[in-house]
C-alpha positions in Angstrom: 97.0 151.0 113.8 100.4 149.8 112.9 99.4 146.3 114.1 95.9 146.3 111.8 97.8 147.4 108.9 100.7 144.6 109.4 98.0 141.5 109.5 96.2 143.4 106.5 96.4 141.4 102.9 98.7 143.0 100.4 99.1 141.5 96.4 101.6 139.7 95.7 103.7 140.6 92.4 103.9 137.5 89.8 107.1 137.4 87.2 106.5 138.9 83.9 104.2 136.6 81.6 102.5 134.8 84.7 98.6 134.7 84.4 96.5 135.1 87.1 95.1 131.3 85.7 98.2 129.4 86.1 98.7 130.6 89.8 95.3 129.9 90.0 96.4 126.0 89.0 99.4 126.6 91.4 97.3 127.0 94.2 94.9 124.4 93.7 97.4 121.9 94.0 97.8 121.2 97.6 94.0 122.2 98.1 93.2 119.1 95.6 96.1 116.9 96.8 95.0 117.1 100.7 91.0 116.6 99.8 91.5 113.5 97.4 94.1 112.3 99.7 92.3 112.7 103.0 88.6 110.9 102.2 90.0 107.1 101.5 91.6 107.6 104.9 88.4 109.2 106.7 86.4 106.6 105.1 88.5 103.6 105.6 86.5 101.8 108.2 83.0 101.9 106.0 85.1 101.0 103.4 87.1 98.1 105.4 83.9 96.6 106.8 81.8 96.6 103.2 84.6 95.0 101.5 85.7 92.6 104.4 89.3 93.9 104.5 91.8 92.6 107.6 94.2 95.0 109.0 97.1 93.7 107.7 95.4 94.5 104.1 94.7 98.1 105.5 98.2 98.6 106.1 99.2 97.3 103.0 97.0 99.7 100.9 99.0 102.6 102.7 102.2 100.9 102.2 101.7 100.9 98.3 100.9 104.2 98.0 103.6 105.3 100.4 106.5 103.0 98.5 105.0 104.3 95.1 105.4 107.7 96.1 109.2 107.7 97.4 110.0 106.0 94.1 108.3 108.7 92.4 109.3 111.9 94.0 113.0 112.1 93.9 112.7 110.7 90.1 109.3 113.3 89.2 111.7 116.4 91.3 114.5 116.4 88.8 112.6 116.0 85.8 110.6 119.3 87.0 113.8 120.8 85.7 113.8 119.6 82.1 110.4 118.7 81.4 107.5 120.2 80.7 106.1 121.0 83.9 102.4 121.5 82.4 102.7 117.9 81.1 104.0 116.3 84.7 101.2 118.6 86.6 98.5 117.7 84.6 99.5 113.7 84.5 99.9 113.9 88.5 96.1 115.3 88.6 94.6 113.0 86.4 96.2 110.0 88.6 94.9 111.0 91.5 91.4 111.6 90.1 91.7 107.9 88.2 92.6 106.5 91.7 89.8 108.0 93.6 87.6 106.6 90.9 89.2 103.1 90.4 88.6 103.4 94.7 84.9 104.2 94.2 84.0 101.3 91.7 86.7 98.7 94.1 84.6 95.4 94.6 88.1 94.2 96.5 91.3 94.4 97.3 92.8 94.2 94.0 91.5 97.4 92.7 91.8 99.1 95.7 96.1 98.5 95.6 95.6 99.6 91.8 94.0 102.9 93.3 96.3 103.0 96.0 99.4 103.0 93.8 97.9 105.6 91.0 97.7 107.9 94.2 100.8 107.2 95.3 102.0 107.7 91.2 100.1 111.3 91.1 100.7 112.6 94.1 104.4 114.2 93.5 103.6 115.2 90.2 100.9 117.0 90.9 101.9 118.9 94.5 105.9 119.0 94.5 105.0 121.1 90.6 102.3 123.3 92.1 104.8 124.1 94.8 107.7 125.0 92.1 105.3 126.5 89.9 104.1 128.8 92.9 107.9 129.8 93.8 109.5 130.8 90.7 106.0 132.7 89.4 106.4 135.1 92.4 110.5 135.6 93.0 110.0 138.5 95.0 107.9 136.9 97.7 107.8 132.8 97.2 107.1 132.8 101.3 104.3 134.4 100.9 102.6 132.7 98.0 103.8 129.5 99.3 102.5 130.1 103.0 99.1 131.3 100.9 99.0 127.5 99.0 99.7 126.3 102.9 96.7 128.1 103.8 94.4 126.0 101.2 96.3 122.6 101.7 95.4 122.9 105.5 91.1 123.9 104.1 91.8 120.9 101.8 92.6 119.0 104.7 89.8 120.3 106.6 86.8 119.3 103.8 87.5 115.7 103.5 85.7 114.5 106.9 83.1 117.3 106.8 82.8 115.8 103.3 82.1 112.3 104.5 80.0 114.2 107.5 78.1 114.9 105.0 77.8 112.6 102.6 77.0 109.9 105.3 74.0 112.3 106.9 72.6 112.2 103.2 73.2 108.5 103.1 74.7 108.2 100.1 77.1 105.7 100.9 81.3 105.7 101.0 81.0 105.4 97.0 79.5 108.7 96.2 82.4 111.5 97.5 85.6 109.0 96.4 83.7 109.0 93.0 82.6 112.7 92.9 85.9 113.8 93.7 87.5 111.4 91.3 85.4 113.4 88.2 86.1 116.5 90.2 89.9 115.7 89.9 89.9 114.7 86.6 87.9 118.4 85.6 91.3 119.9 87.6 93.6 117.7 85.3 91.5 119.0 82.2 91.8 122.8 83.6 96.0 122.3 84.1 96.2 120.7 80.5 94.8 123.5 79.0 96.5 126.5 80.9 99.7 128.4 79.0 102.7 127.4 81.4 105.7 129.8 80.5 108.4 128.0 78.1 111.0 126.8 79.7 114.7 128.0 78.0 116.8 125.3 78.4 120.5 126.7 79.2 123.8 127.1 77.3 124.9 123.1 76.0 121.8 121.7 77.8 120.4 120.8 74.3 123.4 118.0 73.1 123.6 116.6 76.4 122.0 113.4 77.6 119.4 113.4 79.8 121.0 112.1 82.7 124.5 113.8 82.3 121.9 117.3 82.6 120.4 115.9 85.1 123.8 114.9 87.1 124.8 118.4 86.7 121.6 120.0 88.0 122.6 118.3 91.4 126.0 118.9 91.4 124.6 122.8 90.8 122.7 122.2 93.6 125.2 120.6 96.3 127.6 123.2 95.3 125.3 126.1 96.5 125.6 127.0 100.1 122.4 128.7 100.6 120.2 125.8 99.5 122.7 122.8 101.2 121.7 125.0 104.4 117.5 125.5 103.6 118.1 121.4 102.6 119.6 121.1 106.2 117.0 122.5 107.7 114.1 120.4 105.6 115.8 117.7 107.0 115.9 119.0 110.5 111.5 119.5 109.7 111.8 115.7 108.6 113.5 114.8 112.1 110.9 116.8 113.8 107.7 115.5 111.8 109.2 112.2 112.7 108.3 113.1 116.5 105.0 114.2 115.5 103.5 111.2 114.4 103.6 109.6 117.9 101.7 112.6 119.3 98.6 111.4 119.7 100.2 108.1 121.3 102.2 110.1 123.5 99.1 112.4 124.7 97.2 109.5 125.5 100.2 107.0 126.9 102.4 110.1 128.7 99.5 112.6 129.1 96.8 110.4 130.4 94.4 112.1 128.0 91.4 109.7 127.2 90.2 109.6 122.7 88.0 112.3 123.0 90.7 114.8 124.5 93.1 113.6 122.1 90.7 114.4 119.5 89.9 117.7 120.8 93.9 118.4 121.1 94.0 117.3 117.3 91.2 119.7 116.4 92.5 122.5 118.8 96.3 121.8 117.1 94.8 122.1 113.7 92.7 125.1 113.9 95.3 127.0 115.4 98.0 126.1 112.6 95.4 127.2 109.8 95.7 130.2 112.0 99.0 130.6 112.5 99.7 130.5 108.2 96.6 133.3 107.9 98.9 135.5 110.4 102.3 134.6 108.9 101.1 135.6 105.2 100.7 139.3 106.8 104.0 139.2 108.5 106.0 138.5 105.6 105.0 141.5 104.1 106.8 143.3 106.9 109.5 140.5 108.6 112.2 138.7 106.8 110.9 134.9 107.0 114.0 133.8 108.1 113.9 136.2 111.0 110.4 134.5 111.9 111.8 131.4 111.1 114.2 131.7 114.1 111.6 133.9 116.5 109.6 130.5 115.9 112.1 128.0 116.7 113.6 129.7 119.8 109.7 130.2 121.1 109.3 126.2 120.6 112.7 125.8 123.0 111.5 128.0 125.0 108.3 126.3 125.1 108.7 122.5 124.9 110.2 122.1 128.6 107.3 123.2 130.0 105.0 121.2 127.6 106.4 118.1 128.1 106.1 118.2 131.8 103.1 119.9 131.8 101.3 119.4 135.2 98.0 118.8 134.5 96.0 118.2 130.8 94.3 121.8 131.4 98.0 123.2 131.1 99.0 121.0 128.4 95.8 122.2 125.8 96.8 126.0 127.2 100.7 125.9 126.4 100.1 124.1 123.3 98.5 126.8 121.4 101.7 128.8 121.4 103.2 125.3 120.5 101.3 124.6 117.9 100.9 127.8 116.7 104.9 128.2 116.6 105.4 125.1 115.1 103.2 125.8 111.9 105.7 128.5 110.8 108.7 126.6 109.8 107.5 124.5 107.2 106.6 126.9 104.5 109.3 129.1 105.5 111.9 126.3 105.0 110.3 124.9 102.1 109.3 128.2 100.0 113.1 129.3 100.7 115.0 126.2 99.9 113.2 126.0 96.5 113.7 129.5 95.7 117.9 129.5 97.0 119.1 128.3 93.6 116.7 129.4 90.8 115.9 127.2 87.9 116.7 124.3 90.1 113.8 124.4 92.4 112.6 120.5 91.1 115.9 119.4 92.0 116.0 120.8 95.2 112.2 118.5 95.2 114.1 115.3 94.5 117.0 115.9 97.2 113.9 116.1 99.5 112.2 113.3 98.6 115.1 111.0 99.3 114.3 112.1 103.0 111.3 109.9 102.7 113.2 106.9 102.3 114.8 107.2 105.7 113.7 105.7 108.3 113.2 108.6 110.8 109.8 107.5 112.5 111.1 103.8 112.8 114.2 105.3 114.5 112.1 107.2 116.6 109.6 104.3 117.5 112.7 102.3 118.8 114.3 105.2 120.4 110.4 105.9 122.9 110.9 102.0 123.9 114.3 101.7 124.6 114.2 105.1 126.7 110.9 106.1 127.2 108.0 108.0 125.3 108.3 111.4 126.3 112.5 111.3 126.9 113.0 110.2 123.2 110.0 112.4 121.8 111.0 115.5 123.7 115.2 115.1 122.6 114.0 114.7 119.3 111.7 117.4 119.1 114.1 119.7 120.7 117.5 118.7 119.3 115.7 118.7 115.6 114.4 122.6 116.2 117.7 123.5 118.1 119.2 122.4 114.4 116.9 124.6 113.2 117.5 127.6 115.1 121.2 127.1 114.5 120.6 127.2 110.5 118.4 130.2 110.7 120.9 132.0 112.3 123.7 131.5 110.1 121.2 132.1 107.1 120.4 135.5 108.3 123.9 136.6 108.7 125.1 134.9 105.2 122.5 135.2 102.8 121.5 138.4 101.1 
C-alpha cells in the first residue's frame, strides 16, 4: 500500500501569479524542441538521396547547427536574466518552426544550411527558457516539474520516427511532416507570444548599470555560490559521461559483437526503460530528497558497470542494462533542475555557464582516448570516473545544503 501510494501522482504547487497556461508553454518546450529536432535527422537519408547530398555535406548541415547553437547558448543563458523571457521563448520557437519550413521547401544545399542554422539559432532560446521558466514557477519542487518536462522531451523524441513511419506509409513524401511541423511550430510561437509571463523586478542599481557590467556581476553571483559551483560540477561530470555515451552503439557492435538489429533493439530497450525510469522518479520525489536518489543512482551505476562492461554473453548485457539504463536516466534532471534552482534569479546564468561545456571537446577526447587504449578500457574509465565525480558531489551536497 505504502509502495502504490509512493508511485501515485501528486500536484505540484506553482509560485503565486503562475497560470496553469504558461507552465503549460513551459512544458511544451522540450516536447516541441525534441519532435522538430528529431525528423530532419530520421529523415535524412530520403532527404540526402532526393536532393543528391554527399556525406561530407551531411555532416556539414549538423556542424552548422551544432556551431550556431554553442555560440548561442552561453550568450541566450545570461540574457534569460535581464530580458524578457517571453520575448527570447517565443523568438526561439518561431526559429525552429521557420527552419523546419525553410527544410521542407529546400531545393539544395543552400537552404538546407539556412534551415540548419535557424535551428541551431532557436533551439537555446526556446528549451534552456522553458527549462528556467519551469524551475522558478514551482520553487518548492523544480525536480519534479523538471523531471515531468523530461517525461515529454523523451515522448517528443519518441513521435518523430513514428511520425515519418507514418507519413511514409501514407506516401506523402519527406516534405509533408518537416512542413506540417514547421506551421505546427510556428502556432506554438504564436501561443508563447501571447501568454502573460510574470514581470521580472530588476534588483537594487540594476537599472543605471550597463548591460554587460549586470551581466558580469550575475556570474560573479554565480561563481561565488557554493551550492551551484557544486550542481555546475556535477553537469559537467553528466557532460564527461554523455561524452562516453555517444560511442555506445559503436562499442556494442565493435566490443559486444552485437550485429544492427541488436544494437537497435538495445537502443529501443535503453530508451523505453529511461522514459520509465523519469515516470517513477516524478513519484519518488514526492517522498525522497533528489539528491539522496541522485547518489542511490550513481553508486547503483558503480556497482553496476563492472559487470556490464564485461558482460559474458549479449543475453547478459540487454539483462544488466535495464538497471543501467534505468539508473542512468535519473541524474540528469536531478542535476539540471537543482543547479538552476541553487541560486534563484540566476537560473539563465547558471544556462550560459553550461553551455560553455558544449564547446569542449569531451567526445573528441574520448574518441582518441578508445584508439590509443582501447574501446571498452577508455569508455568504461570514463563512464566510471565521471559518475564516481558524481557520487562524490552528491554526497557533500547532502551534508552541506539545506
Amino acid at each position: 500500500m505504502h509502495l502504490r501510494r509512493m508511485l501515485r501522482p501528486s500536484p505540484i504547487p506553482r509560485a503565486p501569479g503562475v497560470s496553469r497556461r504558461l507552465v503549460g508553454v513551459g512544458l511544451a518546450a522540450r516536447f516541441f524542441d525534441e519532435l522538430l529536432s528529431g525528423l530532419p535527422d530520421v529523415l535524412m537519408p530520403t532527404i540526402r538521396e532526393a536532393l543528391g547530398l554527399s556525406y561530407a555535406e551531411v555532416g556539414l548541415l549538423r556542424f552548422a547547427m551544432d556551431m550556431v547553437a554553442t555560440v548561442v547558448e552561453p550568450v541566450n543563458g545570461l540574457l534569460l536574466d535581464v530580458w524578457p523571457r517571453r520575448i527570447i521563448m517565443s523568438f526561439g520557437a518561431f526559429g525552429i518552426g521557420a527552419a523546419l519550413l525553410v527544410m521542407g521547401f529546400a531545393t539544395g544545399l543552400p537552404p538546407l544550411l539556412v534551415g540548419y542554422g535557424l535551428y541551431g539559432l532557436g533551439t537555446g532560446p526556446l528549451a534552456h527558457t522553458g527549462d528556467v521558466l519551469l524551475v522558478e514557477a514551482h520553487p518548492q519542487a523544480p525536480e519534479r516539474i523538471f523531471v515531468r518536462a523530461n517525461v515529454l522531451d523523451t515522448i517528443g523524441a519518441l513521435l518523430a520516427p513514428l511520425l515519418v513511419v507514418a507519413t511514409t506509409s501514407a506516401r506523402l513524401g519527406w516534405r509533408a511532416p518537416l512542413i506540417g511541423c514547421g506551421v505546427l511550430g510556428l502556432a506554438y510561437g504564436a501561443w508563447i507570444a501571447g501568454t502573460r509571463f510574470p514581470r521580472r523586478v530588476p534588483s537594487a542599481g540594476e537599472a543605471e548599470e550597463r548591460l554587460a557590467t549586470t551581466l558580469r556581476r550575475h556570474l560573479r553571483e554565480v561563481l561565488a555560490d557554493r551550492a551551484a559551483r557544486r550542481w555546475l560540477a556535477i553537469l559537467l561530470a553528466l557532460s564527461v559521461s554523455d561524452a562516453a555515451y555517444v560511442f555506445l552503439t559503436v562499442w556494442l557492435a565493435d566490443a559486444g559483437g552485437m550485429t544492427q538489429a541488436q544494437v537497435g533493439a538495445y537502443a529501443a530497450m535503453s530508451m523505453t526503460v529511461t522514459l520509465g525510469a523519469i515516470v517513477v522518479l516524478d513519484r519518488v520525489l514526492t517522498h525522497i530528497d533528489g539528491r539522496k536518489v541522485l547518489l542511490f543512482a550513481c553508486l547503483g551505476l558503480l556497482a553496476l558497470y563492472p559487470a556490464w562492461l564485461q558482460a559474458p554473453t549479449i543475453a547478459w548485457r540487454f539483462a544488466l542494462g535495464v538497471p543501467v539504463a534505468f539508473l542512468a536516466a535519473l541524474p540528469w534532471p536531478l542535476a539540471r533542475s537543482r543547479a538552476l534552482a541553487a541560486l534563484p534569479g540566476r537560473a539563465g546564468t547558471v544556462t550560459a555557464i553550461q553551455g560553455v561545456y558544449g564547446i569542449m571537446p569531451i567526445a573528441l577526447l574520448m574518441g582518441w582516448a578508445g584508439e590509443r587504449y582501447g574501446l571498452t578500457t577508455a569508455f568504461g574509465a570514463t563512464l566510471i570516473g565521471a559518475t564516481a565525480a558524481m557520487a562524490v558531489l552528491a554526497g557533500l551536497a547532502i551534508r552541506t545544503e539545506v
